[in-house]
C-alpha positions as CSV (number, residue, x, y, z in Angstrom):
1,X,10.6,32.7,-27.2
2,X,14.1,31.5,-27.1
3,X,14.7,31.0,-23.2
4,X,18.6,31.6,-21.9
5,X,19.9,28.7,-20.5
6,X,22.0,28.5,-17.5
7,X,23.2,26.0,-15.0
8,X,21.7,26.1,-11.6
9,X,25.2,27.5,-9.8
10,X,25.1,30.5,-12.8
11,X,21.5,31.5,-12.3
12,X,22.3,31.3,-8.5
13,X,25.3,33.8,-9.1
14,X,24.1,36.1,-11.2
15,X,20.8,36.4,-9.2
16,X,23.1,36.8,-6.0
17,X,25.1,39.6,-7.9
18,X,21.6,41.3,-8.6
19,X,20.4,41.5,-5.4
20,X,23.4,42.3,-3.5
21,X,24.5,45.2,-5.9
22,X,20.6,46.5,-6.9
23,X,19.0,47.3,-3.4
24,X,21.4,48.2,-0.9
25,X,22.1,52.2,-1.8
26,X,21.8,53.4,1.9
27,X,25.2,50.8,2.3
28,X,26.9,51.8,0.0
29,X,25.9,55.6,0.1
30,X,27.4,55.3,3.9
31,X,30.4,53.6,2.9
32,X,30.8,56.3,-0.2
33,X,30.9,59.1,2.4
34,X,33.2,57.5,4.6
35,X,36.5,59.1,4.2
36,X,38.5,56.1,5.3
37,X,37.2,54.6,2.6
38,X,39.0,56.6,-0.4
39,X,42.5,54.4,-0.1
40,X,43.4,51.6,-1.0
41,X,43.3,50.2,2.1
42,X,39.0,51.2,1.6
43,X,38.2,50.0,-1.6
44,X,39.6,46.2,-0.5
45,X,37.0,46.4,2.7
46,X,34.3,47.2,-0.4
47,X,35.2,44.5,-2.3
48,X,35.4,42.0,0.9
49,X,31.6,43.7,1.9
50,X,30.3,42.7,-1.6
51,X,31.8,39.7,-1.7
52,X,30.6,38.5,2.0
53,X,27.5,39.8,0.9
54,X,27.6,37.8,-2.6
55,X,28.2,34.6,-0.7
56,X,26.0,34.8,1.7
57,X,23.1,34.9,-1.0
58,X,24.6,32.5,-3.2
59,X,25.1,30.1,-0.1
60,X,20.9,30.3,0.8
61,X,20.3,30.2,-2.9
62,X,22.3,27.3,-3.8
63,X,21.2,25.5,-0.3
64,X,17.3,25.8,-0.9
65,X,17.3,26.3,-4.8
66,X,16.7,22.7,-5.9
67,X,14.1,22.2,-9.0
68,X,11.9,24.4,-8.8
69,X,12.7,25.8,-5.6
70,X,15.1,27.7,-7.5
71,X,13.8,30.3,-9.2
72,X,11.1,30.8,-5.8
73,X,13.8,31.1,-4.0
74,X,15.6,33.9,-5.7
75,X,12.5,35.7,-6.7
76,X,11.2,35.7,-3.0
77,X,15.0,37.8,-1.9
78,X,14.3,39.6,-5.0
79,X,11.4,40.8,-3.7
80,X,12.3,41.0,0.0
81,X,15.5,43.1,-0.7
82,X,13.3,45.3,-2.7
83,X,11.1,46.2,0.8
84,X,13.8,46.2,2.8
85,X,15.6,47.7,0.3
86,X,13.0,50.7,0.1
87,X,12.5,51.0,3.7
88,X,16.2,51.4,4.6
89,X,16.6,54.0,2.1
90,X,13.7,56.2,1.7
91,X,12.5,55.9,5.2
92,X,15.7,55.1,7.4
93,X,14.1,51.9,8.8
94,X,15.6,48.8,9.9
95,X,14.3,45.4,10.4
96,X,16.1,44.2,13.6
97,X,14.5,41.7,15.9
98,X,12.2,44.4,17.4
99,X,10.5,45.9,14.5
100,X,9.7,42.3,12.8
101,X,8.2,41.6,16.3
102,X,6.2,45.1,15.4
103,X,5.3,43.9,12.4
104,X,3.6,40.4,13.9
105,X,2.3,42.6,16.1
106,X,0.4,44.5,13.7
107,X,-0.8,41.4,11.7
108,X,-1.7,40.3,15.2
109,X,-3.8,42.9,16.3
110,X,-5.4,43.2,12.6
111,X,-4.3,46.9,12.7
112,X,-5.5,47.4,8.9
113,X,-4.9,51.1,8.8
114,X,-1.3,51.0,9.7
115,X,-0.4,48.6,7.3
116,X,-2.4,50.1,4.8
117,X,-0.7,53.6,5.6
118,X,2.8,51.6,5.3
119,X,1.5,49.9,1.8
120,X,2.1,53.7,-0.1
121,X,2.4,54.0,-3.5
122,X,6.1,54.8,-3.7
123,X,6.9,51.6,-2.1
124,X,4.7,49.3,-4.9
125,X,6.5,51.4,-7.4
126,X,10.2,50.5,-6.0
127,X,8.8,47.2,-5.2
128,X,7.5,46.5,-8.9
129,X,10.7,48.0,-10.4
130,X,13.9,46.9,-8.4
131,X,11.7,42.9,-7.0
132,X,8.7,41.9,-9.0
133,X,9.8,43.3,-12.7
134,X,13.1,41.2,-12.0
135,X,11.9,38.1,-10.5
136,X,9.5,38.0,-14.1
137,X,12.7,37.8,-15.9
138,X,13.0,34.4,-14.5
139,X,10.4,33.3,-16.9
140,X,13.0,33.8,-19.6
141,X,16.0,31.6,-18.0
142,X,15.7,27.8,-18.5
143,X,17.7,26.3,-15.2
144,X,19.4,23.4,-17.1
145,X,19.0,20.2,-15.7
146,X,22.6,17.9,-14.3
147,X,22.6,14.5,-12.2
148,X,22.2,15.2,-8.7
149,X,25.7,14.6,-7.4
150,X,27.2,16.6,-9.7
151,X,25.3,19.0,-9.0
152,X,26.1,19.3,-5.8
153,X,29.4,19.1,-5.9
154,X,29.3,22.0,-8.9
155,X,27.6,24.4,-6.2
156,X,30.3,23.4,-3.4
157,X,32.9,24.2,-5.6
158,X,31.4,27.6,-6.3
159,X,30.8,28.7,-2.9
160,X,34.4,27.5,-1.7
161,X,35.7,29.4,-4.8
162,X,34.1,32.4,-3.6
163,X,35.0,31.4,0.3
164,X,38.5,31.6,-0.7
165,X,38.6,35.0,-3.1
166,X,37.0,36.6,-0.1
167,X,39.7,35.4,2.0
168,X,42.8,36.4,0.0
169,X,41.0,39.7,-0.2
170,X,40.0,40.2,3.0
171,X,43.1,38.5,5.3
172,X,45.9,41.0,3.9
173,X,43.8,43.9,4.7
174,X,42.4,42.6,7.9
175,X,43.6,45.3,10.2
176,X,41.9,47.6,8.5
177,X,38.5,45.5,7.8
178,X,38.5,44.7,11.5
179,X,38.9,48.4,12.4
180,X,36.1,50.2,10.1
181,X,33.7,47.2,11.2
182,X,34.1,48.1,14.8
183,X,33.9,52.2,14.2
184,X,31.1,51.4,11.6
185,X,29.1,48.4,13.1
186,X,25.5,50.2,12.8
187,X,26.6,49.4,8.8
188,X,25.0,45.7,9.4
189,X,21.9,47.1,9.7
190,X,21.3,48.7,6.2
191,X,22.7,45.5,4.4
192,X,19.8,44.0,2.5
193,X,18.3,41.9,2.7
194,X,20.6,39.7,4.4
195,X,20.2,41.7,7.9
196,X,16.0,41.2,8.1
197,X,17.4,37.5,7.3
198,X,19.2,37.2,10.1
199,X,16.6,39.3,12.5
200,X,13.9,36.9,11.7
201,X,16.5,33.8,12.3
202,X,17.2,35.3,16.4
203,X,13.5,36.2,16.4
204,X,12.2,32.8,15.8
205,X,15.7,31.8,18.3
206,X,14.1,33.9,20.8
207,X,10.5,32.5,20.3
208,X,11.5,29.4,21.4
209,X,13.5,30.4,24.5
210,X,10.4,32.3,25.9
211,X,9.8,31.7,29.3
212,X,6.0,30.5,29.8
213,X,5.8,30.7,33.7
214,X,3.6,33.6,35.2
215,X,5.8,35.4,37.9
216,X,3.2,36.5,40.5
217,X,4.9,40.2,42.1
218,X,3.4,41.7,45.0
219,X,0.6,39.7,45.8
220,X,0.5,41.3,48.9
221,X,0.6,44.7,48.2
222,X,-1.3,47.3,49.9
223,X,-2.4,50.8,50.2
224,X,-1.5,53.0,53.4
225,X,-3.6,56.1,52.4
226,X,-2.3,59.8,53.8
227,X,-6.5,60.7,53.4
228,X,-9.7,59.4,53.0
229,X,-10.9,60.8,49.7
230,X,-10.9,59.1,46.8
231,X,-8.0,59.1,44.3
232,X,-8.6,59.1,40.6
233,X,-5.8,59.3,38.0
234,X,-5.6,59.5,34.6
235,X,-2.1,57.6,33.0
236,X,-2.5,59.1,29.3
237,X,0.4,56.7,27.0
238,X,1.1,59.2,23.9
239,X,1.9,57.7,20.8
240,X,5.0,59.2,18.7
241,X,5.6,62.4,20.3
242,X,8.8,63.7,20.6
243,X,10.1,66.4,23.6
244,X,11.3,68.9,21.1
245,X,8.1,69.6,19.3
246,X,6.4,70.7,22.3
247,X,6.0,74.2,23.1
248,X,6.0,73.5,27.0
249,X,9.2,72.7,26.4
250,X,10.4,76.0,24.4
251,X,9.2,74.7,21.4
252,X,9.3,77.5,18.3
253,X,5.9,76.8,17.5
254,X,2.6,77.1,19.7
255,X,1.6,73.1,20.0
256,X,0.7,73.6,23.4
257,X,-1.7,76.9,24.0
258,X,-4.2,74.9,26.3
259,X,-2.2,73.0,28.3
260,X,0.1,76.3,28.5
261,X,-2.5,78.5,30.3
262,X,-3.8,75.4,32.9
263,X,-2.8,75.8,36.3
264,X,-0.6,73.3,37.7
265,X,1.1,71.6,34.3
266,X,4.5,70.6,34.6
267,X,6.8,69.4,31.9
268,X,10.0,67.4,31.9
269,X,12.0,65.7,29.7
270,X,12.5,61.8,29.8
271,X,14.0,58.9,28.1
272,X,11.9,56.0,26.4
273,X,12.7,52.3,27.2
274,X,13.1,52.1,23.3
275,X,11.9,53.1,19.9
276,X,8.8,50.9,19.8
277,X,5.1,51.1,20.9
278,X,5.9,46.8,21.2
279,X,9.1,47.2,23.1
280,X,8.3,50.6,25.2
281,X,4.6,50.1,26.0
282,X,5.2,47.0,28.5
283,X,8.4,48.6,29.6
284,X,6.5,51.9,30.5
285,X,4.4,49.7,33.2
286,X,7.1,47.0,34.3
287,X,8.8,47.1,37.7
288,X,12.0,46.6,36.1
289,X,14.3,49.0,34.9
290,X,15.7,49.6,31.2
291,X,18.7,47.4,32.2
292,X,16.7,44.3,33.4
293,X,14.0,44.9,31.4
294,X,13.1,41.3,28.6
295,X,10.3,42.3,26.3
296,X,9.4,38.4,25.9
297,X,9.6,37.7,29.9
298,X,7.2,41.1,30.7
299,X,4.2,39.4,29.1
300,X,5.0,36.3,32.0
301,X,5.8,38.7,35.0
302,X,3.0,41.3,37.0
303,X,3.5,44.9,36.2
304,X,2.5,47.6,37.8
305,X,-1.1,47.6,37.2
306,X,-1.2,44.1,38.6
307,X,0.1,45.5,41.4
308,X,-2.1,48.8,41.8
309,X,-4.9,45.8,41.2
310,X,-3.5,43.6,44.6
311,X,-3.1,46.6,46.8
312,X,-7.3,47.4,45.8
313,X,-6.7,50.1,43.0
314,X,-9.2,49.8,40.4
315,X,-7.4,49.7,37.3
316,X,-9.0,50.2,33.5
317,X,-7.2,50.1,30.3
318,X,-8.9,52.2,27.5
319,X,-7.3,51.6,24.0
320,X,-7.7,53.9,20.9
321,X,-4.7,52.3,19.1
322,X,-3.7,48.9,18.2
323,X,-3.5,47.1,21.4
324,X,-2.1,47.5,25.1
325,X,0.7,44.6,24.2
326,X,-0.6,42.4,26.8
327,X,0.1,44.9,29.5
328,X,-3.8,45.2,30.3
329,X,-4.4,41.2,29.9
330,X,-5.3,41.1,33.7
331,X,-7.9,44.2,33.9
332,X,-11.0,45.7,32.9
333,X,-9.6,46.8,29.0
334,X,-12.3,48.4,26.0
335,X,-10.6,48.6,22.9
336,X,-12.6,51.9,20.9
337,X,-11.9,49.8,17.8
338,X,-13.3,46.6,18.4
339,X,-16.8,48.1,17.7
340,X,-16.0,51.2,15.5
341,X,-19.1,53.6,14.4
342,X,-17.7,54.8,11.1
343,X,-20.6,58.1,11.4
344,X,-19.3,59.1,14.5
345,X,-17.8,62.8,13.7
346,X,-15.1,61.4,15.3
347,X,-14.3,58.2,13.0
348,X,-11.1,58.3,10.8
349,X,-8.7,56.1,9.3
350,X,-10.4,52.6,10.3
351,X,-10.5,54.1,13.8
352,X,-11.2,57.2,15.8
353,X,-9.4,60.7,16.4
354,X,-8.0,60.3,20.4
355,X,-11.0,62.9,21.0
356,X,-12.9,59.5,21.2
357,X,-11.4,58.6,24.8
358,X,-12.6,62.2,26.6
359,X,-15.7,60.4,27.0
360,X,-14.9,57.4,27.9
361,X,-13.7,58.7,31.3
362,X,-16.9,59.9,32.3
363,X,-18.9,56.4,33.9
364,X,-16.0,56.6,36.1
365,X,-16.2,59.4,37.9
366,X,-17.8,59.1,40.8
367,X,-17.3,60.0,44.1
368,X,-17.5,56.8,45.8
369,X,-15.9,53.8,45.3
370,X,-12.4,52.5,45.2
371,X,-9.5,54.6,43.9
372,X,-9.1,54.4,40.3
373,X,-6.1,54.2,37.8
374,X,-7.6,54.9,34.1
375,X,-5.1,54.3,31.4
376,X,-5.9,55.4,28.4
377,X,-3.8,54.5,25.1
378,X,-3.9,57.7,22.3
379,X,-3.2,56.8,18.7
380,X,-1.4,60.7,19.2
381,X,1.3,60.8,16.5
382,X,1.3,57.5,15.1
383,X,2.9,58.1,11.7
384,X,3.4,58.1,8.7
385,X,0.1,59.6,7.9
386,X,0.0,62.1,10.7
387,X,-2.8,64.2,8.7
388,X,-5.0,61.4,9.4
389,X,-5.1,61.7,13.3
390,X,-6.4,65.2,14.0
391,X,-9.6,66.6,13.0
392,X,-9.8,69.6,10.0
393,X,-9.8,72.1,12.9
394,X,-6.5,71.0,14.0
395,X,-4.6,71.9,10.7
396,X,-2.8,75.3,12.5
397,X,0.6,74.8,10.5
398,X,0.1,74.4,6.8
399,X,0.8,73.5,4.1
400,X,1.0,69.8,5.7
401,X,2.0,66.5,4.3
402,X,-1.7,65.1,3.2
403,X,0.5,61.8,2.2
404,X,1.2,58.6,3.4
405,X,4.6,58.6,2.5
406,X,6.2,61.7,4.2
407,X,9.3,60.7,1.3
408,X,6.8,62.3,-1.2
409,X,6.5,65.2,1.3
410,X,9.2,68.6,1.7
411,X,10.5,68.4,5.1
412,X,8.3,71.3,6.0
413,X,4.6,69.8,5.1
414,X,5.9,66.8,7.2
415,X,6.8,69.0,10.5
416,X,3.6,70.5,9.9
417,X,1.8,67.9,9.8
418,X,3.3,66.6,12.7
419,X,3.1,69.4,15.1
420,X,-1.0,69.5,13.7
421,X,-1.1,66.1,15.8
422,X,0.8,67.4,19.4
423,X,-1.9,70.2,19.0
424,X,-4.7,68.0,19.0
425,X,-3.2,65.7,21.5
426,X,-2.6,69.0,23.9
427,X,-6.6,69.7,23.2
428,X,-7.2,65.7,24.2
429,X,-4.7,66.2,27.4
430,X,-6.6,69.8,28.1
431,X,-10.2,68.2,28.0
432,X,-9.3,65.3,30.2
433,X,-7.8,67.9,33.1
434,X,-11.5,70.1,32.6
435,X,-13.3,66.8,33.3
436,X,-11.1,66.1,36.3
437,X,-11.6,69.7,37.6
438,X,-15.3,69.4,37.7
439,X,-15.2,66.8,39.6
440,X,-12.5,68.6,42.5
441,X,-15.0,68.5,45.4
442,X,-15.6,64.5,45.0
443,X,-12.2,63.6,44.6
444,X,-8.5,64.0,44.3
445,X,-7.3,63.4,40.8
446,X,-3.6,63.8,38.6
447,X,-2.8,63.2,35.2
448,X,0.7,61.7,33.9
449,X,1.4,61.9,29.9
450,X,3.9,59.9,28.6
451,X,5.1,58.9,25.1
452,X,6.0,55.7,24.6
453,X,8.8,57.1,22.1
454,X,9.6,59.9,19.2
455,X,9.6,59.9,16.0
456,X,12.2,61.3,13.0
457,X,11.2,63.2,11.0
458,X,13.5,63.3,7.7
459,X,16.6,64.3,9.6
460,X,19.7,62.9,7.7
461,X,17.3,60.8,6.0
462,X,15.3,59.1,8.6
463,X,11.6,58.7,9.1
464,X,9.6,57.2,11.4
465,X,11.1,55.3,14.4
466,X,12.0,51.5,15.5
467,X,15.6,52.2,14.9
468,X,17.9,49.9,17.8
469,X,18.8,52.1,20.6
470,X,22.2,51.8,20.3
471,X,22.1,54.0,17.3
472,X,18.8,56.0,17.4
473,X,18.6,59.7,17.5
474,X,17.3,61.9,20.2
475,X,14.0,62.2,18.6
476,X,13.2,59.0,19.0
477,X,14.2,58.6,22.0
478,X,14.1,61.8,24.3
479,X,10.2,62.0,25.2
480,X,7.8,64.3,27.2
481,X,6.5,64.3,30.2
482,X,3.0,66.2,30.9
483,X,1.8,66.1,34.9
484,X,-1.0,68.0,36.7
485,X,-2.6,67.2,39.9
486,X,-5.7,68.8,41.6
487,X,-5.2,71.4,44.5
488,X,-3.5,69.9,47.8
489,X,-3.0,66.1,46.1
490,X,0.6,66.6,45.0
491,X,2.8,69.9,45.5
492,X,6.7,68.7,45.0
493,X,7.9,69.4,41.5
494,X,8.8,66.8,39.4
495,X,12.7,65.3,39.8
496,X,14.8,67.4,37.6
497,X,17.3,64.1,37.8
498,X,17.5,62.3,34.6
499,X,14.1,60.9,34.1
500,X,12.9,57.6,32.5
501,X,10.4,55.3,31.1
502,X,11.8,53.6,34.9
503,X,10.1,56.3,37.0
504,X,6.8,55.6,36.0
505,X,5.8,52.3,37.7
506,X,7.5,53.3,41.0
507,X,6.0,56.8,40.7
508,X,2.2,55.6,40.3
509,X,2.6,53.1,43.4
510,X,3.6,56.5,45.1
511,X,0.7,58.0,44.0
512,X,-1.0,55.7,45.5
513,X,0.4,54.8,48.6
514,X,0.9,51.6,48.0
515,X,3.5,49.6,50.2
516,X,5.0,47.0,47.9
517,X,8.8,45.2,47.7
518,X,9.1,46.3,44.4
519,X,8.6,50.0,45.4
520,X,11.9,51.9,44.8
521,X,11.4,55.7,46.3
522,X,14.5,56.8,44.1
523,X,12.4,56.7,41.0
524,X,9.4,57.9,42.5
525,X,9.3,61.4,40.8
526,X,7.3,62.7,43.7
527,X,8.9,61.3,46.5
528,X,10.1,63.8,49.4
């Protein structure tokens, strides 16, 4: 087989071309049905895109692509641009600092089933087509060899070349460039796969800049109880549900019948921290507020269970997903899937249905002892396979999306699907308030759901969720939140203020009476 020859600053072109023209259709889909863009004025701004994006490829091509490094080099953005290519696309996602941080997360935490749900068959199929077919090709191409200087010098003359057609493009239609990049700046995002590139470069940034001291918050906290029973609550973090899918909250469809006929429910809309169990999770239980809230300093700093724990509230994390992201690091924690029992009725998907966790409250329910905070962590909504995370019974709304790919899916199968899981989560909600009932004469006792964020679900072409706040939707981002207290324990209404991911450390100090500096009564959503 005759192989094509090429010198090492063609093959880096070419290969650059490729990539930057072959996996970036959400781009240039966006910029297609951008009215400012049919003028003139808008097909230059194109061309200085393609071009930026041309060089930039070329640059980390013809930087690391010596010997053999070459043709690794290009087939490993060949590949790369064809998941993050696919991703962007078919599912709406984008790799930004926070959901590569989810990704080492999951890897982290060995969470086998949600990458496995991710791996679908759709993705290997774009993969193999538009990354792996192309990178074989390479096989064919014989990278010519030339003495080292003048190499070098070949490939500086290249990249200049193209430094300087980008800049006689771009410079006499600056005004223009400069204005659609600031109206269109979420653009960045979808440009593949330069933009996971440059999120993994500020990741490892960050990494680095991590602050490794333990800040110690309320060490001296303490409870001033208004009574002498004991207080037991329930904290339920919800996985992936979204406000507008819940029935308590007007809702179309029935997803809440139980917890719609139990005494004492109230329902409010709330805002998440952010669009990520990694990000929102922590932030759900730190003192701070969204504004001064660090993801990479809340691992370093108490949070609120710390200081329920120092005021001498028993605390206990119970996990039935991936992990409590280091929020639970300083309690009692059980983790249903350390020790899974795969012929438990309850066992699916690597894991359990959140049914798992009703008993798990029951060794602690006692009527003596100290007062209790029991947090339990549901798997709820966790997508893309939602037909995996509620039992047969569940399946009310059919036909639902039985696929791990909800792209494969009619938007109809997915929102049944998906409302199949908040019914099964307001069964789990509805059998944790029974088993608080029973128990009415021994102690006082509330429960406080709260997702840690939403989830799209195919709107304008967007699954899933991780997408930066700055531009995600309302269902990612608006969330709901479930209370219900025993007789006598709590009577005020929830604050019909805007409510946040914020209110929920300084409301279960409340709860407690616990007197502590970082105590703010304005976000205490029971506070008279």
């Amino acid at each position: 087989m005759n192989k094509v020859k090429l010198a090492p600053w063609q093959l880096a072109s070419a290969a650059a071309v490729f990539i930057a023209l072959g996996n970036n259709t959400t781009l240039f889909s966006a910029l297609a049905a951008s009215p400012e863009i049919h003028s003139f004025a808008g097909l230059g701004f194109v061309a200085s895109i393609v071009l930026l994006m041309i060089f930039v490829l070329d640059t980390i091509i013809l930087a690391i692509g010596f010997g053999r490094l070459m043709k690794v080099t290009i087939a490993s953005l060949m590949i790369l641009s064809a998941v993050s290519g696919y991703f962007s696309s078919k599912l709406g996602v984008i790799f930004d600092p926070g959901m590569l941080s989810n990704m080492l997360e999951t890897v982290r935490d060995r969470n086998v089933a949600e990458a496995t749900e991710l791996a679908s068959l759709p993705l290997l199929r774009h993969v193999l087509l538009f990354g792996i077919a192309p990178a074989l090709l390479l096989i064919s191409v014989e990278v010519t060899p030339q003495p080292l200087l003048q190499d070098i010098g070949r490939r500086f003359l290249v990249l200049a070349s193209m430094a300087a057609l980008f800049t006689s493009i771009t410079l006499p239609n600056y005004r223009f460039v400069s204005f659609f990049a600031r109206e269109h700046h979420d653009l960045q995002f979808t440009i593949s796969p330069i933009y996971p590139l440059v999120s993994t470069v500020r990741l490892i940034k960050k990494s680095f800049r991590a602050n490794q001291t333990f800040r110690v918050v309320d060490a001296d906290a303490s409870q001033i109880k208004s009574s002498e029973r004991r207080k037991i609550g329930i904290m339920v973090v919800g996985e992936t549900a979204r406000a507008d899918h819940f029935s308590l909250d007007g809702y179309s469809r029935d997803t809440n019948p139980r917890l719609e006929q139990t005494t004492n429910v109230q329902f409010a809309h709330a805002h998440s921290c952010g669009t990520s169990t990694l990000f929102s999770v922590p932030c759900m239980f730190s003192i701070r507020d969204h504004g001064t809230y660090d993801v990479d300093k809340a691992a370093f700093e108490s949070n609120v269970l710390d200081i329920l724990r120092a005021a001498g509230v028993s605390p206990v994390w119970i996990d039935n997903n991936s992990s409590c992201k280091g929020v639970c690091a300083r309690i009692d924690t059980i983790n249903l899937r350390d020790n899974i029992d795969q012929q438990s009725p309850l066992y699916s998907d690597m894991g359990y249905f959140d049914g798992a966790l009703i008993p798990e409250i029951d060794a602690y329910l006692g009527a003596t002892g100290p007062d209790m905070l029991i947090v339990l962590h549901m798997l709820g909504s966790h997508g893309p396979a939602y037909s995996r995370r509620y039992p047969r019974e569940f399946e009310q709304f059919q036909p639902s999306c039985n696929n791990a790919s909800p792209t494969e899916c009619t938007s109809d199968e997915v929102a049944n699907a998906y409302d199949n899981t908040i019914l099964y989560t307001d069964f789990v909600l509805q059998q944790l308030i029974e088993k608080l009932q029973a128990h009415s004469t021994d102690f006082d006792s509330f429960l406080f759901y709260a997702s840690d964020h939403g989830e799209s679900l195919g709107e304008n072409g967007v699954y899933l969720h991780g997408l930066p706040n700055a531009i995600a939707p309302d269902a990612q981002t608006v969330i709901p939140f479930v209370f219900w207290a025993s007789p006598g324990f709590r009577d005020a209404r929830m604050s019909e203020a805007r409510l946040s991911h914020d209110n929920i450390a300084h409301t279960l100090l409340g709860l407690y009476d616990v007197k502590a500096s970082s105590y703010h009564k304005e976000l205490d959503l029971f506070a008279g």
